[in-house]
Every structure is written in structure tokens, then in C-alpha cells.
C-alpha positions, 0 to 999 in steps of 0.5 A: 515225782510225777509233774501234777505233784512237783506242781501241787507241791510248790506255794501259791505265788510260785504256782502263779508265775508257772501259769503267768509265763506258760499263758504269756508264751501261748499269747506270743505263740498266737500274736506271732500266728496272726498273719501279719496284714492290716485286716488283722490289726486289730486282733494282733494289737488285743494280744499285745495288750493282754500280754502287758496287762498280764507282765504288768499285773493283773488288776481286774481278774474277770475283765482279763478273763474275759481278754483271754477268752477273746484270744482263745476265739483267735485261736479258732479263727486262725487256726489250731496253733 
């Protein structure tokens, strides 16, 4: 069975906590690409901050889409991570 139909196959509930743990690892993945410098507080705090929204739960589905893509321009201004 090819991965696109295990995924298509499992329910929703089961399909989000795929998509919460692969978005939390990548968001760890950038927090620890950050070089560590006091210029970059800032950005190294935001992505501490989406990933407990995203651990606690996501209240506001278009202010934490907004969130990532912020962390997507990190991404971007450090590097293909």
C-alpha cells in the first residue's frame, strides 16, 4: 500500500496528530538551526512559542497559520534547513 493511501486511509483525529508531530519536529529542527546569539532571540523565542501553542492546542487556526508562516521566512533567512 503506498504511503498517500495508509495516510488517506486512517480518520481525521489520526491524520492531525501525523501532521501536529511532523510540524513540531521541523519547528524543533529550525529552533535548533538558529544560531544561538542574542540578535536572534527574538526569532528563536517565536518558535518556542508556536511550538507550545501547537503542544497545547491550536485555538485560533488563522493566527497560527499566520505563526508559521513567519517561521517559514526563518527558514529563509537562515538557511535551507
Amino acid at each position: 500500500m503506498p504511503l498517500e493511501d495508509f495516510f488517506n486511509s486512517i480518520d481525521k483525529e489520526a491524520q492531525f496528530e501525523v501532521w501536529k508531530s511532523s510540524t513540531k519536529q521541523k519547528l524543533f529542527n529550525l529552533y535548533h538551526s538558529i544560531p544561538n546569539i542574542d540578535s536572534n532571540a527574538e526569532y528563536t523565542a517565536f518558535v518556542l512559542g508556536t511550538i507550545k501553542i501547537l503542544e497545547k492546542g491550536i485555538e485560533n487556526k488563522e493566527d497560527f497559520i499566520q505563526r508559521l508562516k513567519k517561521c517559514n521566512s526563518f527558514y529563509k533567512k537562515f538557511g535551507d534547513i
